[in-house]
C-alpha positions as CSV (number, residue, x, y, z in Angstrom):
1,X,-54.4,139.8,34.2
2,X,-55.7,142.6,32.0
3,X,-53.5,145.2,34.4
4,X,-54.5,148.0,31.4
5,X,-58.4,147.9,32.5
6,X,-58.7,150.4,34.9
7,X,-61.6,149.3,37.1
8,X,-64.1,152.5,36.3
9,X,-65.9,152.2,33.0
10,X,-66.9,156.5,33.2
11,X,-63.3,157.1,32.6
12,X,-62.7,154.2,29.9
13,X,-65.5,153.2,27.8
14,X,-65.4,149.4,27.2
15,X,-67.3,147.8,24.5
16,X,-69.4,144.9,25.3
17,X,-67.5,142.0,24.5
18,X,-68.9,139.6,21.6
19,X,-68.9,136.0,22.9
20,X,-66.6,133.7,20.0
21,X,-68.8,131.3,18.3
22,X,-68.6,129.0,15.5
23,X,-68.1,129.9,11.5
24,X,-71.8,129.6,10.0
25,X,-70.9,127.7,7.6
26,X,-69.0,125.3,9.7
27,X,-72.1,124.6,12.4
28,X,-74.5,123.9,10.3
29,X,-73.3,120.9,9.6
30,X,-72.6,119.4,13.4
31,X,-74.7,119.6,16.5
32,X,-71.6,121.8,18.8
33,X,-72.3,124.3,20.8
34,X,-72.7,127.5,18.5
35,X,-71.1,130.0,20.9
36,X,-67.4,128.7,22.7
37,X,-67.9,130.8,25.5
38,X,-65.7,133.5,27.2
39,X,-62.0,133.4,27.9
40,X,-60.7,134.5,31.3
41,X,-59.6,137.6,29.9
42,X,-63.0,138.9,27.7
43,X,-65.0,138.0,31.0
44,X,-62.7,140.3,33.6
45,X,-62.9,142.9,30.4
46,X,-66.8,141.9,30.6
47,X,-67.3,142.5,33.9
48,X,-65.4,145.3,34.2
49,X,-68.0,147.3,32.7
50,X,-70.6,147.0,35.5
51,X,-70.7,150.4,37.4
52,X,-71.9,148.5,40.6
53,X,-75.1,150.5,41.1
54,X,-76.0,151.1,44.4
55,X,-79.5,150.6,44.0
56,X,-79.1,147.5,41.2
57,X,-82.3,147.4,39.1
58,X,-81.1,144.2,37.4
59,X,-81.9,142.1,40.3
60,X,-85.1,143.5,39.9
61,X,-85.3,141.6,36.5
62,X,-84.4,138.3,37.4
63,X,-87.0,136.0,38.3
64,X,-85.1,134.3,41.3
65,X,-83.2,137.4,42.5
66,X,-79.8,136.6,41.6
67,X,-76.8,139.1,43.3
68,X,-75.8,140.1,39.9
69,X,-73.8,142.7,41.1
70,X,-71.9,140.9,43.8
71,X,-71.0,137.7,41.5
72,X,-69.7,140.0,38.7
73,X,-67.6,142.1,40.9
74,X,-66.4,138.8,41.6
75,X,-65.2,137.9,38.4
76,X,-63.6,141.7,37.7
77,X,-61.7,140.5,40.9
78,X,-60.6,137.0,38.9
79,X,-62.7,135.3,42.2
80,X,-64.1,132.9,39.3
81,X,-65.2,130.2,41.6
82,X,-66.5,132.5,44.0
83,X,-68.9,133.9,41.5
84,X,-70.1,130.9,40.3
85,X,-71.0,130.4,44.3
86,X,-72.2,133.3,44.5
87,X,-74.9,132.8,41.7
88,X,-75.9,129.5,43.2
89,X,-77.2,130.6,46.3
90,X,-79.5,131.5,44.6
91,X,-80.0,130.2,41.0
92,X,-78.8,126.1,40.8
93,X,-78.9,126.4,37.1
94,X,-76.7,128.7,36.6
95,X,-75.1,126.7,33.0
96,X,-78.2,126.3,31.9
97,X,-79.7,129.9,32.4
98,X,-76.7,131.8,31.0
99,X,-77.2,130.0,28.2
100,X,-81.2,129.6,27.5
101,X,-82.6,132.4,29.5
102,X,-83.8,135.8,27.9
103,X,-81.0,137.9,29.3
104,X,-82.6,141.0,27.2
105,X,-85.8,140.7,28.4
106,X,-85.2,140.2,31.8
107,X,-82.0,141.4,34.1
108,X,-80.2,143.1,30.9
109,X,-83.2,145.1,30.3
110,X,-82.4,146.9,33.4
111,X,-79.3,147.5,33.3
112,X,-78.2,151.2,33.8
113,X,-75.7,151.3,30.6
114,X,-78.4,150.0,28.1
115,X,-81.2,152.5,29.7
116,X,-79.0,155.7,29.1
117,X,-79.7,154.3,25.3
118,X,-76.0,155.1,24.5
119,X,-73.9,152.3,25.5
120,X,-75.0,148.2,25.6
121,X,-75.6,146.4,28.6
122,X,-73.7,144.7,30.5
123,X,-73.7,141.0,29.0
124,X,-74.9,139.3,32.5
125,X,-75.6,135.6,30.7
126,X,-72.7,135.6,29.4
127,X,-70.7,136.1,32.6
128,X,-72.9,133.7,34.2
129,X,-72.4,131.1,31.9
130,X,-68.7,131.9,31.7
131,X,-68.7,131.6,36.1
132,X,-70.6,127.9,36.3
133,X,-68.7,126.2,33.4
134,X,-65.3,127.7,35.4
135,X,-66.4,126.0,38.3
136,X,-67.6,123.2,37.0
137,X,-64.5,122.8,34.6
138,X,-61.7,123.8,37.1
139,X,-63.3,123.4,40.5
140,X,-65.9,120.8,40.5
141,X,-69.4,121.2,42.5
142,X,-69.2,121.6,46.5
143,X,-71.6,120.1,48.6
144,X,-73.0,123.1,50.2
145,X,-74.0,123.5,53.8
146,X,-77.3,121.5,54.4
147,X,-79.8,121.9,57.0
148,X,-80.7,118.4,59.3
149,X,-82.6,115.8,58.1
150,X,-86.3,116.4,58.9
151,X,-87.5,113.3,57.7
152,X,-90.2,114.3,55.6
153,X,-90.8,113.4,52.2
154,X,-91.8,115.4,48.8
155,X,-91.8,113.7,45.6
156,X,-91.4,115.8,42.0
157,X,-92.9,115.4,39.0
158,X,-91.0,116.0,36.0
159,X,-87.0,116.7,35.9
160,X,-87.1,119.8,34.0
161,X,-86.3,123.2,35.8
162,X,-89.1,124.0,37.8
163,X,-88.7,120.0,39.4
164,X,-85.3,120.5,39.6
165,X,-84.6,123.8,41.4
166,X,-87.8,122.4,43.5
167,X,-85.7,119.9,44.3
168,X,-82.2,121.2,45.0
169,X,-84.3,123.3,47.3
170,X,-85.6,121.1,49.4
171,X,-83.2,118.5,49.7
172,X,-81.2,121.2,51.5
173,X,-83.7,122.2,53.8
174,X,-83.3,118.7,55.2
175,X,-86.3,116.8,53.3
176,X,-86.1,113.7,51.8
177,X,-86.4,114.5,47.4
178,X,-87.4,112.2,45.2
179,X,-87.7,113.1,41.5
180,X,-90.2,111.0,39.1
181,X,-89.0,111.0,35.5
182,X,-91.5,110.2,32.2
183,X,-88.8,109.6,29.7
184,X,-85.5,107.9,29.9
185,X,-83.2,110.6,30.9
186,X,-83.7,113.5,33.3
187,X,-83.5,117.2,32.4
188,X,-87.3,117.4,31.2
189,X,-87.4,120.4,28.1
190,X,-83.5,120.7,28.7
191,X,-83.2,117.5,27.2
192,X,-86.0,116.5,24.8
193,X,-86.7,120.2,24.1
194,X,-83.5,122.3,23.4
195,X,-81.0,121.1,20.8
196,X,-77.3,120.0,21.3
197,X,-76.1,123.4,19.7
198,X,-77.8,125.5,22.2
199,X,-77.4,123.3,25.4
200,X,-75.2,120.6,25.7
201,X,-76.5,117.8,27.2
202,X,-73.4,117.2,29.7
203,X,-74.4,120.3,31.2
204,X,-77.9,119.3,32.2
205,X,-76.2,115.8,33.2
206,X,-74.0,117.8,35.2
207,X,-76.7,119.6,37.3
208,X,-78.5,116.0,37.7
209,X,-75.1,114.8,38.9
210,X,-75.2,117.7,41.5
211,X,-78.5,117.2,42.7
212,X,-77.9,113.3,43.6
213,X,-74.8,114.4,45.1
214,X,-77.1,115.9,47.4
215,X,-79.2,113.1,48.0
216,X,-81.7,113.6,45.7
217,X,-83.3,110.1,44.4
218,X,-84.1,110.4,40.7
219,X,-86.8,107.7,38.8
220,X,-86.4,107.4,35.4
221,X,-89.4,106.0,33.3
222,X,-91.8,106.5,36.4
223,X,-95.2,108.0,34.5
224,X,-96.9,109.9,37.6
225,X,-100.6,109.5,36.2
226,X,-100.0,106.0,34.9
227,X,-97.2,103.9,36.9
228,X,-98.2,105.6,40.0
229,X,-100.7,108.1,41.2
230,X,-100.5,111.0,43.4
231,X,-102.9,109.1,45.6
232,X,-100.6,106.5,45.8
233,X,-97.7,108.8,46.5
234,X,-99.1,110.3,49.2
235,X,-99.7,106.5,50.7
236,X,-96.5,105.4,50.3
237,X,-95.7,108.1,52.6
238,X,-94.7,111.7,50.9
239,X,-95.9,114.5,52.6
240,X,-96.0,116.9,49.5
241,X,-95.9,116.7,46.3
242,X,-94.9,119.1,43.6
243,X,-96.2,118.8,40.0
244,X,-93.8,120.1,37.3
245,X,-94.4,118.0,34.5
246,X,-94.8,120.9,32.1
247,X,-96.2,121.6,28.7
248,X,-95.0,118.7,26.3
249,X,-97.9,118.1,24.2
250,X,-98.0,119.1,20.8
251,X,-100.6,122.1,18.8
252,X,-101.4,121.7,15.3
253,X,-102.8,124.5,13.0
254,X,-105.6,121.4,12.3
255,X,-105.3,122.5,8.6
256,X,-105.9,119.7,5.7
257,X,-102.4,117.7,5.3
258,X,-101.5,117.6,8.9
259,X,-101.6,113.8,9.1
260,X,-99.4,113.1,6.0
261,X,-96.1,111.6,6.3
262,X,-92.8,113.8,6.9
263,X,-94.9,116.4,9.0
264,X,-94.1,116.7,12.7
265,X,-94.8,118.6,15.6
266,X,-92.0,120.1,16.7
267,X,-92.4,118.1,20.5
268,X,-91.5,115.0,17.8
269,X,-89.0,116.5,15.8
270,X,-86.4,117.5,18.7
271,X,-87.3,115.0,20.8
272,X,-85.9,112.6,18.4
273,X,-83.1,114.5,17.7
274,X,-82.0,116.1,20.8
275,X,-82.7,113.0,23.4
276,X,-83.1,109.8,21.0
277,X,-80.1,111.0,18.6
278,X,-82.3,110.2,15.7
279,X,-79.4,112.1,13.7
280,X,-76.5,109.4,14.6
281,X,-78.9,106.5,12.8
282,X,-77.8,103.3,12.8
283,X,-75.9,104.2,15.9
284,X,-79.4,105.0,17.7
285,X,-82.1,103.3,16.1
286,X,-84.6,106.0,16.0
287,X,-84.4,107.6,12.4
288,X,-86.2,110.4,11.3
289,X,-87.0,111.5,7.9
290,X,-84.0,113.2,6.9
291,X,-85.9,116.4,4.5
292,X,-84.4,117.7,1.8
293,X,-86.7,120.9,1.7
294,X,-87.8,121.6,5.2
295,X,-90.3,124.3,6.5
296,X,-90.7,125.2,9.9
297,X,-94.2,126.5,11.0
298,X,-93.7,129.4,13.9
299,X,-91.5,132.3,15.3
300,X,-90.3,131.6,18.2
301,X,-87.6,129.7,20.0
302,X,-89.0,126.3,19.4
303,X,-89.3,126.8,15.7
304,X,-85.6,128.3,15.7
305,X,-84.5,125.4,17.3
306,X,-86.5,123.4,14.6
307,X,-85.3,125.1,11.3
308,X,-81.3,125.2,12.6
309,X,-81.9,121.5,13.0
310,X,-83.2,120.6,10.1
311,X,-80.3,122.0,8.1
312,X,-78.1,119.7,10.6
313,X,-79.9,116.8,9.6
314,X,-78.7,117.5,6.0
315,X,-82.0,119.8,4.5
316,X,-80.9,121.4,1.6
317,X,-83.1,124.3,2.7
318,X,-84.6,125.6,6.0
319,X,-87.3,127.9,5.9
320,X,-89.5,129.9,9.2
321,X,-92.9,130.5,7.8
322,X,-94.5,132.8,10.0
323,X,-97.7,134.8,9.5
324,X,-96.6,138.2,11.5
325,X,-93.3,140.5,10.8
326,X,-90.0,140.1,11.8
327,X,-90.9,142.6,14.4
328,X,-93.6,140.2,16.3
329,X,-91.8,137.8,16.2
330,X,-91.2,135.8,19.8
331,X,-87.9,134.7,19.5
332,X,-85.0,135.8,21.0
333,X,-83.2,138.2,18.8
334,X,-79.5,136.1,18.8
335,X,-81.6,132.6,17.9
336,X,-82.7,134.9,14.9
337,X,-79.5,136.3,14.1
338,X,-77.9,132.5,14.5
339,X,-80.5,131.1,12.1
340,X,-80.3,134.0,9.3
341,X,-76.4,133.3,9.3
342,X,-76.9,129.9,8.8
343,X,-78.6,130.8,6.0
344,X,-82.3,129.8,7.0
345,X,-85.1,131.9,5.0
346,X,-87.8,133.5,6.4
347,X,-90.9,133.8,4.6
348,X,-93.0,136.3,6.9
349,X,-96.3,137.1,6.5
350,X,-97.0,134.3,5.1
351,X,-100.3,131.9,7.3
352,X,-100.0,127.6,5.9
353,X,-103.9,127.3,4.6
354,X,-102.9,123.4,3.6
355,X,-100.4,120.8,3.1
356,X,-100.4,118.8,-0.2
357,X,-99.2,115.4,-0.1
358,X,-98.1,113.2,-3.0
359,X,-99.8,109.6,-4.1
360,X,-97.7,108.1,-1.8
361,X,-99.0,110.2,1.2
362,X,-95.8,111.7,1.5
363,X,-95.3,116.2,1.3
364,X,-94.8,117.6,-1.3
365,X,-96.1,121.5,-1.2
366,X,-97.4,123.8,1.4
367,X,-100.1,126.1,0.5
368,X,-100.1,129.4,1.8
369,X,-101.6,133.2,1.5
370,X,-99.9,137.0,2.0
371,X,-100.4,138.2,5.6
372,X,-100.8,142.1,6.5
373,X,-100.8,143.7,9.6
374,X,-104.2,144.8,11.5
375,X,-105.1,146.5,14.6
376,X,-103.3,145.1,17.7
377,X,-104.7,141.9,19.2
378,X,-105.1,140.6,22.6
379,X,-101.2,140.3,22.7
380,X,-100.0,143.4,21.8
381,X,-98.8,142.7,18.6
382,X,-100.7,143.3,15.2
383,X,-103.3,141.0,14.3
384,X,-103.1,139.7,10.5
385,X,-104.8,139.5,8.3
386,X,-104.9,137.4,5.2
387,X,-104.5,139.4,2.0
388,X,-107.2,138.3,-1.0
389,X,-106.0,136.6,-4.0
390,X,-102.0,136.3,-2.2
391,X,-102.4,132.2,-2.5
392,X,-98.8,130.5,-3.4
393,X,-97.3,126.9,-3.0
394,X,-94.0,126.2,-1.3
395,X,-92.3,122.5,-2.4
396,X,-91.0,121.0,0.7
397,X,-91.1,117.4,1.8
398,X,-90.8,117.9,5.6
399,X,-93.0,120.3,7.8
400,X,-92.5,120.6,11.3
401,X,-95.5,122.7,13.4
402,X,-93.7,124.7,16.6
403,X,-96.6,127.1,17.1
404,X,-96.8,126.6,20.7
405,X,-97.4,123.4,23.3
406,X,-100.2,122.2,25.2
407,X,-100.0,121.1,29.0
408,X,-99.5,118.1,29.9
409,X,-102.9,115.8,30.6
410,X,-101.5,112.8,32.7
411,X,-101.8,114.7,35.8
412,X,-105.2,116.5,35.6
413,X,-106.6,113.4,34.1
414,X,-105.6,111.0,36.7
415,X,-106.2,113.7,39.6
416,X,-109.7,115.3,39.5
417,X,-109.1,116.7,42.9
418,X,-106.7,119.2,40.9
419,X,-108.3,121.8,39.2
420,X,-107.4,123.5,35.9
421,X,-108.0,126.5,33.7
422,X,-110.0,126.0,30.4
423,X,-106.6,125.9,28.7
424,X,-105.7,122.7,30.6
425,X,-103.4,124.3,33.1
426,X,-102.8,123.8,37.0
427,X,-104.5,126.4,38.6
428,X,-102.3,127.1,41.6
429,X,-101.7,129.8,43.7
430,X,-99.3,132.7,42.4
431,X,-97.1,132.8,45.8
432,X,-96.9,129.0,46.6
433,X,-97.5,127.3,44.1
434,X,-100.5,125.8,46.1
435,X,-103.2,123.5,44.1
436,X,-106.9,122.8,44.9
437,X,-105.6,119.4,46.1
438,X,-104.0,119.8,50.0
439,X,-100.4,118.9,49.7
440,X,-99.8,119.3,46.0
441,X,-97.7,122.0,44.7
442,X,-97.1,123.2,40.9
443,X,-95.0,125.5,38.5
444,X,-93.8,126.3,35.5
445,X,-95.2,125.3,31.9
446,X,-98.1,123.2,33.5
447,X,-99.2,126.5,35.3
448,X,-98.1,129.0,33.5
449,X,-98.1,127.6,29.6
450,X,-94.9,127.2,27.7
451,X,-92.5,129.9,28.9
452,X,-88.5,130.5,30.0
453,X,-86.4,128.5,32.1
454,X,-85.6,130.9,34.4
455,X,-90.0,131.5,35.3
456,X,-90.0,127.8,35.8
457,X,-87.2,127.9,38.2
458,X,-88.8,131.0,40.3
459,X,-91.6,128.7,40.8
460,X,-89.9,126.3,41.9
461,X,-88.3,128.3,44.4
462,X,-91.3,129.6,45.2
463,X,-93.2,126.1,46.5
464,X,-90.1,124.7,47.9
465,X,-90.5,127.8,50.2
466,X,-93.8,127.3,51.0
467,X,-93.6,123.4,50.8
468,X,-91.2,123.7,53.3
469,X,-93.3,125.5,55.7
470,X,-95.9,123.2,55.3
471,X,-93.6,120.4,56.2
472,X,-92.4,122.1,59.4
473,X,-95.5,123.0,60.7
């Protein structure tokens, strides 16, 4: 295969190669996967490209040290399996993360043919993702080797990455893993959170698959904080636990309007179209209100994922209102690409003051003023600030607020002996995950705040390591 690609990329300069993807005006009317994915032959092209550094800074950028080199070697080598293999000694997401994770930000960033500033990266997602759907495709999973039972027990809370890489961990390091689930389908954010078009829910199923393959016992509709305690987990005779349950509850602007019918919070809004199919009504029987003229309050992924929806659902319009630039703006460059082709408008600059409703309490207009940028804030980015006499109205019918997520409460509320942060985070140790509480662990979103996949899995990693050791002592 591809015997014209000579192997070093300083004697033939290879482009990056584009992933194929769906027509825009095709996808924005079905809830498929937006990008198909790389062929054999574009990922051995791909691959190609790496210069195998001897000192490889990209590992340095991902959170859960990935042998990026090694598993893309593997694939220049056709090794497809192999690679995938490779990846999962240490990353058990791999489908998911070469399709969610920040590539740009984080291992690609470091990558010795972007920092030269004269050629692109090398695409590293993509060649992950292209390596676990091989495997999982062609090859199915392998039980890997697993260490003797110790018989111990850890229980997780939550299914989304941080539980689940906590748990793939453990259970093969010998521990008996049981995972308790709050809604009726396991994959935490994965699921409820990130729409069809950008993870397809067979691939999370997949990975859940994996993990009871291993022997991992999964409880769906279990509410730790409410159906059972930690207290009462630790009775029953688990000798850690690990608290993943993330960062699921919704943040209003609390502006006048918020409460009138056809606005969501974006938790709602994909929720019930990502894990309750609200958009297959009467087949599922949770409908949603179907907008005709829908705005989308936010910049990041969240509210990408929101907007692209909306025009899925059947909106004759999708806009992003955002209050900073384009520049500021925290979401991944290719969501923002994918969402300008699909002919979403952006109104930047632009801060929602109040939204009007009708006699029936229904939307019908969103109030908003002009933005400019000030001196930088606490972030980094420019703080705006409203410009005088800039007031317009916007008619929509549907509003959907994805400016950010709140921690979970169930656990804090239910566990005093947990501390938290003023902001309603776990506070727990950087290293282990370790909480205030002796024998609970926790990571990701409920720790941290809302952030990647890929944080939430190091984490993970992270008090499996050190639950582990606890557990053996």
């Amino acid at each position: 295969m591809n015997e014209e690609i000579k192997p070093s990329p300083s004697k033939v300069k290879t482009p990056r190669q584009k992933m194929p993807e769906q027509d825009a005006s095709a996808r924005t009317r079905n809830f498929q996967e937006v990008p198909f994915g790389y062929t054999p032959e574009l990922a051995v092209r791909e691959a190609s490209r790496c210069v195998q550094c001897k000192k490889p800074k990209c590992i340095e950028g991902c959170p859960v040290n990935v042998s990026i080199p090694a598993f893309i070697k593997l694939i220049k080598e056709e090794k497809f399996t192999e690679a995938a293999r490779k990846i999962k000694e240490e990353n058990s997401l791999p489908a998911v993360c070469g399709r969610v994770c920040p590539q740009e930000e984080q291992c690609e960033s470091f990558c010795i043919l972007g920092a030269k500033g004269k050629d692109q990266p090398v695409a590293i997602g993509n060649l992950e993702r292209f390596a676990a759907d091989w495997e999982r495709e062609h090859e199915g999973f392998i039980i890997p080797e697993m260490a003797k039972p110790t018989g111990k027990k850890v229980a997780i809370v939550g299914s989304g990455p941080a539980g689940l890489t906590a748990a793939g961990d453990l259970i093969r390091r010998g521990h008996e893993v049981t995972i308790f689930e709050a809604l009726h389908k396991a994959g935490g954010v994965l699921v409820y959170g990130i729409p069809e078009f950008r993870l397809p829910k067979a691939i999370v199923q997949a990975e859940v698959d994996y993990l009871k393959k291993l022997g991992v016992r999964v409880f769906l509709n279990r509410i730790v904080g409410r159906s059972v305690t930690i207290p009462e987990l630790f009775a029953q005779g688990y000798g850690a636990v690990f608290v993943g349950s993330g960062a699921g509850a919704p943040q209003f602007m609390n502006i006048p309007g918020e409460n009138l019918n056809g606005v969501f919070s974006a938790n709602e809004y994909l929720t019930r179209s990502n894990l309750m199919k609200a958009y297959a009504f009467p087949d599922y029987d949770t409908p949603i209100i179907r907008g005709t003229r829908v705005a989308t309050i936010g910049g990041g992924n969240v509210a990408m994922d929101s907007a692209r929806t909306a025009l899925r659902l059947g909106a004759e319009t999708s806009a992003i209102i955002y209050r900073r630039s384009r520049t500021e703006m925290p979401a991944r460059a290719a969501e923002v690409h994918h969402a300008e082709e699909e002919g979403i408008k952006f109104e930047l600059l632009t801060l929602p003051v109040r939204i009007v409703g009708n006699d029936k309490g229904f939307v019908q207009a969103l109030e908003c003023v002009r933005m400019e940028l000030g001196e930088p804030d606490e972030s980094g980015r420019r703080r705006p600030v409203r410009v005088p006499g800039s007031e317009f109205t916007i008619e929509v019918d549907t509003v959907v607020v994805a400016i950010g997520n709140l921690p979970n409460p169930l656990i804090p509320d239910s566990t005093p002996e947990i501390k938290t942060s003023p902001r309603g985070t776990i506070i727990a140790e950087t290293d282990t995950g370790l909480t205030s509480m002796p024998g609970v662990f926790a990571g990701g979103d409920i720790v941290t705040g809302a952030a990647t996949v890929i944080l939430a899995m190091g984490a993970g990693k992270a008090s499996a390591r050190a639950i582990d050791r606890m557990l053996k002592q």
